[in-house]
N, C-alpha and C positions, 0 to 999 in steps of 0.2 A: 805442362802436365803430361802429354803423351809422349813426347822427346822422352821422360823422366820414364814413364812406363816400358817404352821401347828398347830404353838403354837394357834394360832386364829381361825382358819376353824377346826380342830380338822380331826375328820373323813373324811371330805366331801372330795370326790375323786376330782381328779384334774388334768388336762392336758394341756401342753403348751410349750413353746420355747422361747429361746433367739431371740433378735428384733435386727435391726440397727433403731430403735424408736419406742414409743407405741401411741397407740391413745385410748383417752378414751371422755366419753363426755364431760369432760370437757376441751380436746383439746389435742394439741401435746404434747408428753414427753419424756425426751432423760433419759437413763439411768436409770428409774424407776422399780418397781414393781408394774404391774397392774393386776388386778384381776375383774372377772366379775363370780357372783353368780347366779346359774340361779335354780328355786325351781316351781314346779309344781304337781299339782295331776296328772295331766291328760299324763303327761310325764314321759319317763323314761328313763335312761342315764344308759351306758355303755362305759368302756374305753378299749384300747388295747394298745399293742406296737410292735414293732418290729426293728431286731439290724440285724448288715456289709450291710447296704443300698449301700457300694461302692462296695462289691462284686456281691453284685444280687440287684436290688431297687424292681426288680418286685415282688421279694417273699416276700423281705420285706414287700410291702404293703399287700399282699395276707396275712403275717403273723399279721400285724394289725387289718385286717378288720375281718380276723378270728376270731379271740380273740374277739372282741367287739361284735362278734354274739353268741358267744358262753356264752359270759357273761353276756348278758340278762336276765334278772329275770320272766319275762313276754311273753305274744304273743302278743303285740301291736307292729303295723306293722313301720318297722323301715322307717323313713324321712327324714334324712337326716345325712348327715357321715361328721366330720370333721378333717383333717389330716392335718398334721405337719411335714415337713421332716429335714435331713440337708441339709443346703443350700450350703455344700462345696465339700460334697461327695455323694450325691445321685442322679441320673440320674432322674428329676422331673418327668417327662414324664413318664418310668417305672413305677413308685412310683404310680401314678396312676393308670394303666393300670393293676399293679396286685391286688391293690384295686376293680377293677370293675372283676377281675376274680372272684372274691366272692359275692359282691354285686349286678352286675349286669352292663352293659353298661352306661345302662341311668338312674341309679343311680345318685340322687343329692350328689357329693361328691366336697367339699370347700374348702379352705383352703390354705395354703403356706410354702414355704421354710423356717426356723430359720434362722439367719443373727447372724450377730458377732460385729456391729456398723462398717461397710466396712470395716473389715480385711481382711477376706476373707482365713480365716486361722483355726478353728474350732467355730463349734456352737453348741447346747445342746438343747437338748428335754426333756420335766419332765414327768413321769408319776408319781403319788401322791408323794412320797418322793424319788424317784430311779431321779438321773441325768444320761442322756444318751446321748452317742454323735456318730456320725455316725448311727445314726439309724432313726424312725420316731414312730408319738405318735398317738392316733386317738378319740375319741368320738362320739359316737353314738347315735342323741337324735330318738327315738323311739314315738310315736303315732299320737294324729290328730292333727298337726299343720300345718298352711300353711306357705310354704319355697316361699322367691321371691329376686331373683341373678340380679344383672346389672352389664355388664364389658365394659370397657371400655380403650384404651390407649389413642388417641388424637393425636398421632406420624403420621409425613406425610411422603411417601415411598418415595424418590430421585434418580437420576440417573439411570445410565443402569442396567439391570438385566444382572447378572451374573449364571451359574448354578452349583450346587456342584457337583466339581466329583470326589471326595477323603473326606471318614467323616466313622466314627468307632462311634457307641452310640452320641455320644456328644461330640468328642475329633476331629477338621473339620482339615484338612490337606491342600487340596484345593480348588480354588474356578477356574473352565473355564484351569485346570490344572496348576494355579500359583499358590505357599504359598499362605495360607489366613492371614497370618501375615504378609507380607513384602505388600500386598494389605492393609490391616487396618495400615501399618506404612509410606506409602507413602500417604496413605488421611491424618491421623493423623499429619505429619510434624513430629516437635522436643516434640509434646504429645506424641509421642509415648514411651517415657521412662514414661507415667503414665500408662501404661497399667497396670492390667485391669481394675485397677476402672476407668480411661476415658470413657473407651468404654461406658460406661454405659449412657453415653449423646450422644452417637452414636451410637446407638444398628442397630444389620442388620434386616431387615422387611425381611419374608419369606413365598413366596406362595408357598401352595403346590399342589398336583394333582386335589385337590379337589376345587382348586382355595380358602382356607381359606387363611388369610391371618394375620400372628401373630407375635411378634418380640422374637430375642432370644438375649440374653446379657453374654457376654463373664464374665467367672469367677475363670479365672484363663490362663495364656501363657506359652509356652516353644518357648523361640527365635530359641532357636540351632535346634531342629526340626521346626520351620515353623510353630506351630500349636498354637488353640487356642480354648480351653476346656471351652463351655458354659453352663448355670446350666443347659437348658433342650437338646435332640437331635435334631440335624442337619440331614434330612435326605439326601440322594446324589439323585439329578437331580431336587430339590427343586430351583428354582430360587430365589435367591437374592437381597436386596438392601438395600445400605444406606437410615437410618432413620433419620429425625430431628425429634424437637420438642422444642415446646416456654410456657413457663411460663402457658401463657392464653388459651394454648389449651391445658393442662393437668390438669387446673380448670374445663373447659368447660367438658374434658372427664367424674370427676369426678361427676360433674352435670348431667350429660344424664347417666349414669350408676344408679347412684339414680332413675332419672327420671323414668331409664326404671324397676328398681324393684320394685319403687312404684305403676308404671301401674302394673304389674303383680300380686300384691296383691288381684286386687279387689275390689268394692264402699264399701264391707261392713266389709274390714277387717284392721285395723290399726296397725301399727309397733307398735310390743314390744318389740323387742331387735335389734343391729346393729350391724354385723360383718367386720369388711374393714380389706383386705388384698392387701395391697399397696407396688408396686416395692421400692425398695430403691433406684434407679435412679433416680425416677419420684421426691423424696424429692431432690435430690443433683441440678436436674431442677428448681426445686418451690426456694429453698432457704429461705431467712425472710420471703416469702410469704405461708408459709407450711400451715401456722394455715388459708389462705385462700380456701384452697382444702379443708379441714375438715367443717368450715363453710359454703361451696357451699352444701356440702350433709346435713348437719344438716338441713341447710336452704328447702331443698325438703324434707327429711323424718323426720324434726319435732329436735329440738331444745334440748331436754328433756327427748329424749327415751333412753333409757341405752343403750351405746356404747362403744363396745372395739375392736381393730385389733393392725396391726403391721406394718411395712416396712420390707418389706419379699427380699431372694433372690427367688424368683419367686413364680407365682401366681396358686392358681389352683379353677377353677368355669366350670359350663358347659355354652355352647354356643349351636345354633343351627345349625344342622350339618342335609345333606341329605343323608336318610340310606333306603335302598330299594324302593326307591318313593317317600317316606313321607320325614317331616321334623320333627326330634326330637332335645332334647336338650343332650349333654352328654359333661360329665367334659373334659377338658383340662389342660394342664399346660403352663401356658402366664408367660411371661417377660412383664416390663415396663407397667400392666398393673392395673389399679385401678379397684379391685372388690369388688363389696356392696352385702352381704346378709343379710336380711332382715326376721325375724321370727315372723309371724304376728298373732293379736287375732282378732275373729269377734266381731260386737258390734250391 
């Protein structure tokens, strides 16, 4: 597949990952190869990589974001980071966090888990013509551009809160001192022999100390232990709960996520490029109605503006978080959640 790509782009460096779907502007597509070229004076691009994202994610990322600073050709001040993990073996959360030991906290960094079309079994990272698997990939656009992120999930929290008190990284053991797996197999009924792609239309909403409130979605079980290893971590004393979600509010999420990175843009500056990085739960929700979530955002940031993303196993954008008094933005890593980046020109 990248030989194929190569033969056409030649040179031009390149970074990416497998999808469980793509999106381009001209809408949904399952099993494709999508490509999106992006060429500027005023910019400047740099890649990296980094590999055993399941023995360490943190360095991993630290060793991505490295690389992509080191391999700048220039002093135009880097804007923003985009990364790429695997979505079956690396702790998301980590992945980011050693990303921002290099880059910085509140560093704009975007991006998503690779997927495998819900296998859930391995996925692949590309950097120019190297395939990689267990690892994460990154791109680094560098000068004055302005960046504008809207996230979104639309999931409603239900039932009692429970608190974690048994969880290792991402691998949760229990919940209020019960398996958290004989808890998700007694809500579930006789679904419960689809674990864990079910889960994924009943993801757990989790507040934490800081009262954010975000979901995580199981990606993998072990019956015989009890446990239930999700793409990002679980942490202990985190309260719990079951999530729904319907069709029409994970339209509406993806519409107010537009909404809100359009407002951030600005009156005098216009989308030139569109990045969506979208749960692959949230498609398994929508169903025939996929290509309606893609049209809701076309429909706010413009019809015609060159657009590419994926259905990820998790998402990563910043949100606003309070850090010594103030309120800044700094990346996360979401489940189940629709995030729009937005790379704009003034006019």
């Amino acid at each position: 597949m990248l030989a194929g790509v190569h033969s056409v782009i030649k040179n031009v460096p390149l970074v990416g990952c497998s999808t469980d779907g793509e999106i381009t502007t001209d809408g949904y597509k399952e099993d494709s190869v999508s490509l999106m070229v992006l060429n500027s004076d005023e910019l400047s691009f740099s890649m990296g990589y980094g590999l055993e994202a399941n023995k360490d994610a943190r360095k991993t990322g630290q060793d991505v974001a490295q690389m992509v600073l080191n391999k700048r050709d220039n002093e135009k001040q880097p804007s923003i980071f985009f990364l790429f993990g695997d979505g079956v073996k690396a702790n998301g959360a980590e992945l980011v966090r050693g990303a921002q030991v290099v880059l910085g906290e509140e560093f704009h960094i975007v991006g998503g888990l690779a997927g495998d079309g819900f296998k859930f079994k391995k996925t692949y990272q590309y950097y120019d013509n190297q395939v990689i698997t267990n690892g994460a990939v990154g791109l680094l656009i560098s000068g004055n551009v302005n960046v504008a992120t809207g996230v979104k999930h639309g999931w409603t929290f239900i039932g009692r809160g429970r608190k974690v008190t048994k969880a290792v990284g991402n691998v949760v053991y229990e919940f209020d001192g019960e398996s958290v797996f004989k808890i998700y197999e007694d809500y579930l009924g006789e679904r419960a022999n689809e674990l864990p792609g079910v889960a994924f239309e009943f993801p757990f909403g989790i507040i934490d100390e800081n009262n954010h409130h975000y979901l995580r979605c199981p990606v993998g079980v072990d019956r015989e232990a009890g446990t239930v290893t999700f793409a990002g971590e679980v942490p202990v004393g985190a309260t719990i709960k079951m999530t729904t979600g319907t069709t029409l509010e994970a339209i509406n999420a993806a519409r107010e996520a537009s909404a809100l990175a359009m407002s951030k843009l600005g009156t005098n500056t216009t989308p030139a490029a569109i990045f969506i990085f979208d749960c692959c739960a949230r498609k398994k929700v929508l169903g025939r109605r996929i290509q309606h979530e893609i049209n809701a955002i076309q429909g706010i940031l413009g019809e015609n503006v060159p657009l590419i993303g994926f259905y990820t196993y998790g998402e990563i954008a910043p949100i606003k978080e309070k850090k010594e008094g103030k309120i800044v933005e700094q990346s996360v890593f979401h489940n189940l959640t629709d995030t729009i980046v937005v790379l704009g020109k003034e006019f």
